[in-house]
C-alpha positions as CSV (number, residue, x, y, z in Angstrom):
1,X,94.4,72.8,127.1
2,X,90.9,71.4,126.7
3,X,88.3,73.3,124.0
4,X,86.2,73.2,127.3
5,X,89.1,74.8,129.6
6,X,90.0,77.3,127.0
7,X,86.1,78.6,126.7
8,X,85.6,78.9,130.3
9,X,89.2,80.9,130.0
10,X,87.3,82.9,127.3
11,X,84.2,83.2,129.4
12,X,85.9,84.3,132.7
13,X,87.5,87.2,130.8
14,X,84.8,88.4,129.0
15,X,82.9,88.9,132.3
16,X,86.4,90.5,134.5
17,X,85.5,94.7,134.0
18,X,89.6,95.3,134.4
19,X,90.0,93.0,131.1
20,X,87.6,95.1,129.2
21,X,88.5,98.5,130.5
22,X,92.4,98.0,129.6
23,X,91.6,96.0,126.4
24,X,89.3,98.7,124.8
25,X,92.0,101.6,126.3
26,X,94.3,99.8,124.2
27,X,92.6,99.5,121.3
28,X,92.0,103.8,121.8
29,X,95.6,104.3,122.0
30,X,96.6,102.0,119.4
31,X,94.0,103.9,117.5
32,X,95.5,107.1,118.5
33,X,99.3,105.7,117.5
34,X,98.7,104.7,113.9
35,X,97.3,107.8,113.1
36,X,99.6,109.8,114.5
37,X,102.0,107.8,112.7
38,X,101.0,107.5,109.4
39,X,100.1,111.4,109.5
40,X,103.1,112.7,111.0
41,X,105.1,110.4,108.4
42,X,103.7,111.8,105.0
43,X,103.3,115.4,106.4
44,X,107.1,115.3,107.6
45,X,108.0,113.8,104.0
46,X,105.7,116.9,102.6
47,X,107.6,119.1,104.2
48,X,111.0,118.1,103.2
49,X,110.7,116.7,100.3
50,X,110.9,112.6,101.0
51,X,113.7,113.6,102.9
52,X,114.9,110.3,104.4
53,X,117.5,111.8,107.1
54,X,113.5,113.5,108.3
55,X,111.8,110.3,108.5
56,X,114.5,108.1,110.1
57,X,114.5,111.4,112.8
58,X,111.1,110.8,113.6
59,X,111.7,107.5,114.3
60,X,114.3,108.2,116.5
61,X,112.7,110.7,118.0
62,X,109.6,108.4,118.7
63,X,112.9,105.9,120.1
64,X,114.7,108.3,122.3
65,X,112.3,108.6,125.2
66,X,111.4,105.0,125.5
67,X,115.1,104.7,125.9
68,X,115.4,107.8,129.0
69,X,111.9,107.5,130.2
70,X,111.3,103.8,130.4
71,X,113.3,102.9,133.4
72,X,111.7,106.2,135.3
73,X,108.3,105.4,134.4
74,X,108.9,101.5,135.3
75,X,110.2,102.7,138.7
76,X,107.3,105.0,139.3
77,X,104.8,102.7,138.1
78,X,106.1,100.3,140.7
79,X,105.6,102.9,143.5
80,X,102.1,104.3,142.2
81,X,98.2,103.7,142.0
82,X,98.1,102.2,138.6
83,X,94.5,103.4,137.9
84,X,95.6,107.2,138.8
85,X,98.7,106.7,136.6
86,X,96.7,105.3,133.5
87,X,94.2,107.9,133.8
88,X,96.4,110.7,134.2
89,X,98.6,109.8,131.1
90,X,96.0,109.7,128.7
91,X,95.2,113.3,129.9
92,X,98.4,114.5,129.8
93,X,98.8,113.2,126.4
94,X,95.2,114.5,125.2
95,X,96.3,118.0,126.9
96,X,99.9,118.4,124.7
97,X,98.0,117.7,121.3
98,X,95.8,120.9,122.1
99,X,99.3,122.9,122.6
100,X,100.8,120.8,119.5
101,X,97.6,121.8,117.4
102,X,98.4,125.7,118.1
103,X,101.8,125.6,117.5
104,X,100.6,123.7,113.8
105,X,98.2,126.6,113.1
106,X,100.6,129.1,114.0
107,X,102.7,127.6,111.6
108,X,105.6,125.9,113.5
109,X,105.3,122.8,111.5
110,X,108.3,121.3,113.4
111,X,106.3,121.0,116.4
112,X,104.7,117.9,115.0
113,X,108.1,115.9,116.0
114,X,106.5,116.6,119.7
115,X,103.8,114.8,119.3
116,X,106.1,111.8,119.3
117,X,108.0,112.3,121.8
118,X,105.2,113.3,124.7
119,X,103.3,110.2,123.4
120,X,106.5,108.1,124.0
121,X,107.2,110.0,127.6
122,X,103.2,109.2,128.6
123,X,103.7,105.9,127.7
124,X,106.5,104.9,129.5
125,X,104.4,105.5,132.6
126,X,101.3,104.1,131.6
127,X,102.3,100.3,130.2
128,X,103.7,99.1,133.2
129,X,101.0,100.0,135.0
130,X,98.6,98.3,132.5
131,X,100.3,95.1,133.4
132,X,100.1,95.6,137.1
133,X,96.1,96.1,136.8
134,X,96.6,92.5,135.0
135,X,98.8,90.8,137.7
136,X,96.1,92.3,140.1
137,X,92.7,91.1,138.9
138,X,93.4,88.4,136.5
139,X,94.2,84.8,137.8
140,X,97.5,83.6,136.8
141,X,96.2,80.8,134.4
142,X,94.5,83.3,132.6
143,X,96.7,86.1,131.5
144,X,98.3,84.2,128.5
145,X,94.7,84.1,126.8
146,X,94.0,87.4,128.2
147,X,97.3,88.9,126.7
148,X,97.1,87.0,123.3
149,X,93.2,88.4,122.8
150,X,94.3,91.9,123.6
151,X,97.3,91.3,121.0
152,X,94.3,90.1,118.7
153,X,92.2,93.1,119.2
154,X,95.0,95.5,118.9
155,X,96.2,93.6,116.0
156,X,92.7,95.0,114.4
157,X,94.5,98.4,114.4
158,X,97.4,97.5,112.9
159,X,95.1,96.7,110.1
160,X,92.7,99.7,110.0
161,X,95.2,102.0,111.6
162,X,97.0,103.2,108.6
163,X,94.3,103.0,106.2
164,X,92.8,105.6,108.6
165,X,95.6,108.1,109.6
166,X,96.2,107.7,105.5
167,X,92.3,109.1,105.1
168,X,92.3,111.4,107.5
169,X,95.3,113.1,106.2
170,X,94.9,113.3,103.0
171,X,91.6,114.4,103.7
172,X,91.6,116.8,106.0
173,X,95.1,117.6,106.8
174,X,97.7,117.6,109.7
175,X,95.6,119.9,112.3
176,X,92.6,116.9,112.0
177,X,94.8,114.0,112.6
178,X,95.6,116.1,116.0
179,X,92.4,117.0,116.6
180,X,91.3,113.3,116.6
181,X,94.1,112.6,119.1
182,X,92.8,114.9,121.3
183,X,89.3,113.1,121.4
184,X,91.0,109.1,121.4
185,X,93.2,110.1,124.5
186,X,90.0,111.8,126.6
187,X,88.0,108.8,125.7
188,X,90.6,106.2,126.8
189,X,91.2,108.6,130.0
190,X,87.2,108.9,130.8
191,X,86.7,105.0,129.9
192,X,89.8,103.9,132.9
193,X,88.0,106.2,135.7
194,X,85.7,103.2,135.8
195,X,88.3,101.0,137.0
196,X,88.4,99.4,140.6
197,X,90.1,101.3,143.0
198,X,94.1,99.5,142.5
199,X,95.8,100.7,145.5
200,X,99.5,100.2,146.3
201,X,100.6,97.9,149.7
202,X,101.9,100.2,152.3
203,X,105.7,100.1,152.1
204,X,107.2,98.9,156.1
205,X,110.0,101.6,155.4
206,X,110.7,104.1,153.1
207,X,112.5,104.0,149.9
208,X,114.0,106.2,147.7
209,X,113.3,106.0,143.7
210,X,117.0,105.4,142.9
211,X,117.3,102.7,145.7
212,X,114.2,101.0,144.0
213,X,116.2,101.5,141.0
214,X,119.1,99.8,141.8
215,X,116.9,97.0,143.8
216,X,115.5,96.4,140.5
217,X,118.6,96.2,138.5
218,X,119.9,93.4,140.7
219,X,116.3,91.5,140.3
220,X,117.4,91.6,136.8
221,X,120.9,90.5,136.8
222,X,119.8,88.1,139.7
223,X,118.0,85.8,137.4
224,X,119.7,84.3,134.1
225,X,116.7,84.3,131.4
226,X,116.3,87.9,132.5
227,X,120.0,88.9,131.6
228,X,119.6,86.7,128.3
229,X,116.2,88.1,127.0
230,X,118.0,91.9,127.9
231,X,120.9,90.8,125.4
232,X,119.2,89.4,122.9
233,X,116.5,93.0,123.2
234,X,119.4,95.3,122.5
235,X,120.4,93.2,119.2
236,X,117.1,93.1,118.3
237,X,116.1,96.3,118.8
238,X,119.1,97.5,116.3
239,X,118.2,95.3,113.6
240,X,114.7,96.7,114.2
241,X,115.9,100.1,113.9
242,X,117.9,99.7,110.7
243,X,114.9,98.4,108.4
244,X,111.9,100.4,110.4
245,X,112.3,103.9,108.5
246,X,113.3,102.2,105.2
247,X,110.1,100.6,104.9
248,X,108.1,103.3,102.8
249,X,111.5,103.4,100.4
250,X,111.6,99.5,100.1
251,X,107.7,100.0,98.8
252,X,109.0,103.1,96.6
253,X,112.3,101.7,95.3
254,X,111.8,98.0,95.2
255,X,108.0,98.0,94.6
256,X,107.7,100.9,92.5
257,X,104.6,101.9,94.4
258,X,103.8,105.5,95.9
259,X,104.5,106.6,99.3
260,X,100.9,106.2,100.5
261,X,101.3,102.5,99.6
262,X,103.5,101.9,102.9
263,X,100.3,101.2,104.4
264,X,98.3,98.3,102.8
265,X,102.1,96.4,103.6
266,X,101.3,97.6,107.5
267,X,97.6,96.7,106.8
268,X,98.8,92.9,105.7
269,X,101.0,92.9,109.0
270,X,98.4,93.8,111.0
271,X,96.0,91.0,109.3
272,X,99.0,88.8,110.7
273,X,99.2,90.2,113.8
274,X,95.3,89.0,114.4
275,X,95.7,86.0,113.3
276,X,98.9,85.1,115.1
277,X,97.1,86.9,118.6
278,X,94.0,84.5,118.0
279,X,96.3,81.3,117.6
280,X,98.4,82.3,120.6
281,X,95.3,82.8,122.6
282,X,94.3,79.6,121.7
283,X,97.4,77.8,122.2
284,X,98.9,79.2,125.0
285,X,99.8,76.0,127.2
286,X,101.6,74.9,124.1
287,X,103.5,78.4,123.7
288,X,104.3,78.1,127.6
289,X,105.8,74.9,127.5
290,X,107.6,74.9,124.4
291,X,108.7,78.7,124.9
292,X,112.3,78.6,124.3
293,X,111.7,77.0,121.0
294,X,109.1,79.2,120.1
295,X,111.1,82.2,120.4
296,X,114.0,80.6,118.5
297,X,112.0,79.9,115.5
298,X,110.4,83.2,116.1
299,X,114.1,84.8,115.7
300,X,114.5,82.7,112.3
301,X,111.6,83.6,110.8
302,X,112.2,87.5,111.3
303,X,115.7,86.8,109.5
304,X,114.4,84.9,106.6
305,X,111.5,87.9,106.2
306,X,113.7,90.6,106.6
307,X,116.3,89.3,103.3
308,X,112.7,88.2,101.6
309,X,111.2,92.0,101.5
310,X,114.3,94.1,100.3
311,X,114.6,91.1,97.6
312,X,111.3,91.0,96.5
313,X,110.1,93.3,93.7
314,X,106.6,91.6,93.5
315,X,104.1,93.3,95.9
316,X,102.2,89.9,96.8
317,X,105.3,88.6,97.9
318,X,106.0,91.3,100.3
319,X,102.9,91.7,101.6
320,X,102.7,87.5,102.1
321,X,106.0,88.2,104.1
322,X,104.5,91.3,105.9
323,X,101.8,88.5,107.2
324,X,104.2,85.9,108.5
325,X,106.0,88.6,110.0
326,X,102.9,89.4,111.9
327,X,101.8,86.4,113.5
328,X,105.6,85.6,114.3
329,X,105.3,89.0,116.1
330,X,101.8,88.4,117.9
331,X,103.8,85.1,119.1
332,X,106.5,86.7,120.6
333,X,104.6,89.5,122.2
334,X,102.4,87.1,123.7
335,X,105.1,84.8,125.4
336,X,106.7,87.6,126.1
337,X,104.1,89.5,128.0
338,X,102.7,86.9,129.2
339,X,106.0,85.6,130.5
340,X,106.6,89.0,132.2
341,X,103.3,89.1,133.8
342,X,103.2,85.1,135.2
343,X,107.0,84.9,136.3
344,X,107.9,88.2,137.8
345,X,107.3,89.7,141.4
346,X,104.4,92.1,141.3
347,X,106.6,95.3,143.1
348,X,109.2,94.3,140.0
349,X,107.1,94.4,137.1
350,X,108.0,98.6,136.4
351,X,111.5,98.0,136.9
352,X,111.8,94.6,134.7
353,X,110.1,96.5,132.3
354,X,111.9,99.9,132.6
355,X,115.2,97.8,132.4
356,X,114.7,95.6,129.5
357,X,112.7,97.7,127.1
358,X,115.1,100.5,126.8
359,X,117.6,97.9,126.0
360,X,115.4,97.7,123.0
361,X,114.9,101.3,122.1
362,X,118.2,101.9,122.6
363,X,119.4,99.7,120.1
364,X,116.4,100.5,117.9
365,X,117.6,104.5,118.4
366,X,121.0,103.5,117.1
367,X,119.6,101.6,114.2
368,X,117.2,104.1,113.3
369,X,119.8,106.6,113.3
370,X,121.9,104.9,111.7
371,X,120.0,103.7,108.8
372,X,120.2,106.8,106.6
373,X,124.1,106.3,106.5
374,X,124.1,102.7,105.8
375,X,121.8,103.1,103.0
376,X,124.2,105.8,101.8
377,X,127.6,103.9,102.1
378,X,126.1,100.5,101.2
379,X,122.9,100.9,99.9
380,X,118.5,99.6,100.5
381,X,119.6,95.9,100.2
382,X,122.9,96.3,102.4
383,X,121.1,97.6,104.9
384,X,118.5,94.9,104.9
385,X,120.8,92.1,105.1
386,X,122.5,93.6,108.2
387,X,119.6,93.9,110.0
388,X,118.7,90.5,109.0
389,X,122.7,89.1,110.1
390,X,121.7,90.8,113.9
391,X,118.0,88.9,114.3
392,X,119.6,85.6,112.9
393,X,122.1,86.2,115.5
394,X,119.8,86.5,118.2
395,X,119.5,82.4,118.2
396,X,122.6,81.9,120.5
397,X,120.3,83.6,123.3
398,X,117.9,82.1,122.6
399,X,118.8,78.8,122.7
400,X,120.2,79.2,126.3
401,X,116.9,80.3,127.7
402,X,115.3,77.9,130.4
403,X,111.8,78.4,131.8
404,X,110.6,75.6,134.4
């Protein structure tokens, strides 16, 4: 794609009011996540003590309705107005931090674990919907530049995210990371009202949400990449699971740095994350027409980085890994997505979604959960090199994907 081509890309986007809207919601909610992450993660290991059973439950917990909800919420999606769906999750999800935040000051710390949960629920509805307002008002040969900036701009969270949630924790405490929940989701929820009215085609009969559900199972197993990319998102997702709560103890144990450290590593992915969105943005006839290979390599690289941080006992290292993982992660959620968006039927796009992503959280609940007893039969490394095995492993899907 010409410098030219790609600028008038740039340009239409810039001026379409559905990009901006959605892009600076996302960039709310990502907001919103990190803090909610990085607080809820050193108030839980406050409370218990660095417990690590605690913090690979709140993991699973964040894991666990992805893996129920997803398929619903997909289905729903599918049969709803997208821009009532949007706007009513981020009120729904503004709404339960007001009933977390009295349950915190009545001191039922525990309730905290909801926080993730609802968010996760919300979500479930909300994304697919997000991606229908794209198929909807973007033109086709603009959604791979559209995705990879919104990747890019998101990516600026990853960065800031947990420096913030870190601040604003140790600052001012649990019951102001909540509060500032509270605000983000109104914000995103008041900023999506001024979308354009996204209506739904009127159905010629009437259809149930289960037969909707199993229409869009079969849409699945109908088309061979599908089936493949499903596979390979449960493995994944597992090998994911495993390493995701060990992180702050890799930066404890193998670094020798405090807790609190866990997020200049998150920071340095993030920095990755913006760069890799930027260059997939930029590249994305190449990343369309050399996909398969892309992800392949993609798969390798997350192996190699995986063994490289439970090895490395040198900070710059890891962080220098915790980059590359980054823009090998912008990469793949730009095909991906973008993939998703171009190649599947509009009235499918829920269900795809609500099929194949709780492939992923399922395996990643299963990893998550079962990372606490790896660690405590094998041990930090063990662990590691498992969850390295499964992405390595991920190749023989890979390499039977074909896109036309």
């Amino acid at each position: 794609m010409s410098k030219i081509s790609q600028g008038c890309l740039m340009n239409n986007l810039i001026r379409n009011r559905v990009f901006l809207i959605v892009a600076t919601a996302d960039l709310l909610q990502q907001a919103g996540i990190w803090i909610r992450n990085m607080a809820l993660l050193f108030y839980i290991m406050d409370q218990t003590g660095n417990n690590p059973t605690a913090v690979s439950m709140l993991t699973a917990l964040e894991y666990l309705p992805i893996f129920v909800f997803s398929l619903i919420g997909g289905t729903f999606a599918d049969r709803w107005n997208p821009k009532k769906t949007v706007i009513l999750g981020d009120i729904l999800s503004a709404l339960s931090m007001l009933l977390i935040l009295g349950l915190v000051a009545g001191g039922v710390w525990q309730a905290v674990f909801a926080a993730t949960v609802i968010s996760a629920i919300v979500s479930q509805f909300s994304q697919p919907s997000s991606a229908v307002l794209f198929k909807k008002h973007i033109p086709a040969e603009e959604v791979g530049t559209a995705v990879g900036i919104n990747q890019s701009l998101m990516a600026l969270f990853t960065i800031f995210g947990p420096m913030l949630g870190t601040l604003v924790y140790t600052q001012l405490g649990i019951q102001s990371s909540i509060i500032a929940l509270f605000l983000i989701f109104t914000l995103a929820a008041g900023i999506q009202l001024f979308l354009p009215t996204s209506g739904r085609e009127q159905r010629t009969e009437k259809s149930s949400p289960l037969k909707d559900i199993k229409e869009g199972f079969r849409y699945v197993l109908g088309h061979a990449n599908l089936k493949l990319i499903a596979v390979m998102f449960l493995i994944s997702g597992l090998a994911m699971g495993v390493t995701q709560p060990l992180d702050v103890f890799v930066t404890m144990n193998r670094l020798g740095l405090p807790k609190e450290s866990v997020q200049w590593f998150a920071a340095a992915e993030g920095v990755g994350m913006l760069a890799g969105g930027l260059l997939a943005a930029m590249l994305t006839a190449q990343i369309t027409r050399y996909r398969r290979g892309v992800i392949t390599v993609i798969m390798i690289i997350w192996a190699a980085i995986t063994v490289i941080e439970v090895l490395s006992v040198w900070p710059v290292l890891t962080g220098s890994a915790r980059v590359l993982s980054g823009i090998a992660t912008a990469c793949f959620q730009v095909s991906f997505s973008a993939m998703m968006i171009q190649e599947i039927r509009e009235e499918y796009i829920g269900r795809t979604n609500g099929i194949i992503i709780p492939l992923m959280m399922g395996g990643m609940l299963l990893g998550s959960a079962s990372s606490g007893f790896i660690v405590a039969q094998l041990d930090l490394m063990g662990a590691y090199f498992i969850a390295a095995a499964l992405t390595a492993g991920c190749v023989v899907f890979t390499l039977r994907l074909k896109f036309s």
